[in-house]
C-alpha positions, -999 to 999 in steps of 0.1 A, spaced: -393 -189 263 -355 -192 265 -354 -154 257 -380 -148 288 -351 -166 305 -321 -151 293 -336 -116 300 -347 -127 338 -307 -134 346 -300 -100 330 -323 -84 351 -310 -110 382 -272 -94 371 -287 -63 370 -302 -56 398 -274 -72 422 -246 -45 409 -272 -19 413 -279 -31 449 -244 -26 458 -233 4 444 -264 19 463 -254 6 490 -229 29 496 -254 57 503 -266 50 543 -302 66 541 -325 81 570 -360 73 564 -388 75 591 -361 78 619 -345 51 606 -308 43 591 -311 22 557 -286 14 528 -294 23 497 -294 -11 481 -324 -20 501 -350 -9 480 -340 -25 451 -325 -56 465 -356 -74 474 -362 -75 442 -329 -103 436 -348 -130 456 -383 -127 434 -359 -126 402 -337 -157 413 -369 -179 422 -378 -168 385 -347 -181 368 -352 -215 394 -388 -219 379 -373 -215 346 -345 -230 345 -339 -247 373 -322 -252 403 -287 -256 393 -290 -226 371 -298 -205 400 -271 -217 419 -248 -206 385 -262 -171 389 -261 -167 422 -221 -176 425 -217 -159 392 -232 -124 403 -207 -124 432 -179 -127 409 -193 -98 390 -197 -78 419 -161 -85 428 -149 -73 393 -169 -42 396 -152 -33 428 -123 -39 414 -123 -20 386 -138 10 403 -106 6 432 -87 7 398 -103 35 384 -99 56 415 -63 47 415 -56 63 383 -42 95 382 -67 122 369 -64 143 343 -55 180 355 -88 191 336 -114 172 355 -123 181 386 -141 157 404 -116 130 413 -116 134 447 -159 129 448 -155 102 426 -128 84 448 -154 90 479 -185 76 461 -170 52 438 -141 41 454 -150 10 474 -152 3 510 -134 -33 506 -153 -40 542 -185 -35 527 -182 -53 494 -170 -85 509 -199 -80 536 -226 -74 506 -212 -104 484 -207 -127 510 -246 -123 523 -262 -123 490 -240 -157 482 -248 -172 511 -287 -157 519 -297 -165 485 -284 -201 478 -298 -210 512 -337 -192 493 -324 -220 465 -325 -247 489 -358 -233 508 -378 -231 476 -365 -265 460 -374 -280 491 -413 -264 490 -418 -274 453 -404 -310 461 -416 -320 494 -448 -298 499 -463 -283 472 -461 -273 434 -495 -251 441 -498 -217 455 -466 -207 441 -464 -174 463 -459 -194 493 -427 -209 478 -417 -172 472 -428 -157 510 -413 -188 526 -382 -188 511 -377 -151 515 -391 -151 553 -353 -168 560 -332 -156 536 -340 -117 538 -332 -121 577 -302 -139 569 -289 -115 545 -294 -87 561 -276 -98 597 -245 -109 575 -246 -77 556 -251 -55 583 -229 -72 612 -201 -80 584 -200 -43 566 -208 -17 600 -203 -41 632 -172 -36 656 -169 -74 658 -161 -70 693 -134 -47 695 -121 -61 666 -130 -29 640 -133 0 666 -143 21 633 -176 4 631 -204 16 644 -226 9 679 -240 -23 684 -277 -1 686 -268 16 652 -263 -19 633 -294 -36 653 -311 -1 638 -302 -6 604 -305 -42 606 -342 -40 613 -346 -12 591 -332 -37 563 -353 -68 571 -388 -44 573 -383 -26 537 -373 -61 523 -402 -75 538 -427 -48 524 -403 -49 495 -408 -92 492 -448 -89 493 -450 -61 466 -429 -83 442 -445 -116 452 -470 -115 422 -442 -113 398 -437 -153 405 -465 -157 381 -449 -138 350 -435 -167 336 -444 -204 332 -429 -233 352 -407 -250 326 -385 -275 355 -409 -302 363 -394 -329 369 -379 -331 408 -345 -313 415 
């Protein structure tokens, strides 16, 4: 079981760098605007309530904190990569520095809402499997995720596109982010109830209370 684990926070890892590097790609589907990361995203919440029913709720705090810190390295080293001078003979610096190179707006904005959106699913689904119930482990999954995919998508959205009152005039209309931001919560919802089965794939191993 403790590879079943160690392969869940992979995937967990995973799936969080992938979310923000597609995240950089702003997506028009059904009239809609959408980041990229949003289809894959979702899946972060099913995979951290599998490393809490694993592992624990301390452990998913770890991973949580620790995938931010990744994410910040990864920026980093792809601001640093950009910075170096290319060599004469390759050609695509400049569409690598506009892909690649990252929008420091929009990683802090990303990091800060899957920190903060995804600790506060910790605390949600503790709370369910201590105080209500250890049975119908899906609702511990869609109750969780019914507050923290709102949540992480206002901070993501408002933090990474929003003109903050004046305060970024380069951001975009107060209709455009309310567009994207209920574009984000409705794929993450459809998103959340495809990957709600996937609570089930493993055994609960953490039962004593948190």
């Amino acid at each position: 079981m403790a590879t079943v684990g160690l392969l869940t926070v992979a995937a967990y890892i995973a799936t969080q760098m992938l979310s923000d590097i597609l995240s950089l790609k702003i997506a028009l589907v059904a009239g809609l605007s959408v980041d990229g990361g949003t289809f894959i995203y979702p899946f972060t919440f099913t995979l951290r309530d599998l490393v809490h029913k694993q592992l624990g709720k301390q452990a998913a705090r770890v991973i949580i904190v620790a995938a931010g810190a990744i994410n910040v390295i990864m920026a980093a080293l792809l601001a640093f990569v950009t910075w170096l001078p290319p060599d004469p003979t390759w050609p695509l610096q400049e569409a690598f520095a506009l892909v690649l190179g990252p929008v420091w707006r929009i990683v802090i904005a990303s990091i800060l809402a899957e920190i903060f959106s995804e600790l506060t699913d910790t605390e949600i689904y503790s709370f369910w499997v201590r105080y209500v119930t250890r049975k119908a482990q899906w609702a511990r999954v869609l109750v969780s995720n019914a507050v923290s995919v709102p949540l992480d998508s206002l901070i993501f959205c408002w933090g990474a596109f929003g003109q903050w009152w004046g305060l970024f005039p380069e951001g975009l209309p107060g209709g455009t982010v309310w567009s994207i931001f209920w574009a984000n919560v409705l794929i993450k919802g459809i998103i959340t109830l495809i990957s709600l089965p996937g609570i089930y794939l493993v055994p609960e191993k953490n039962l004593r209370p948190e």
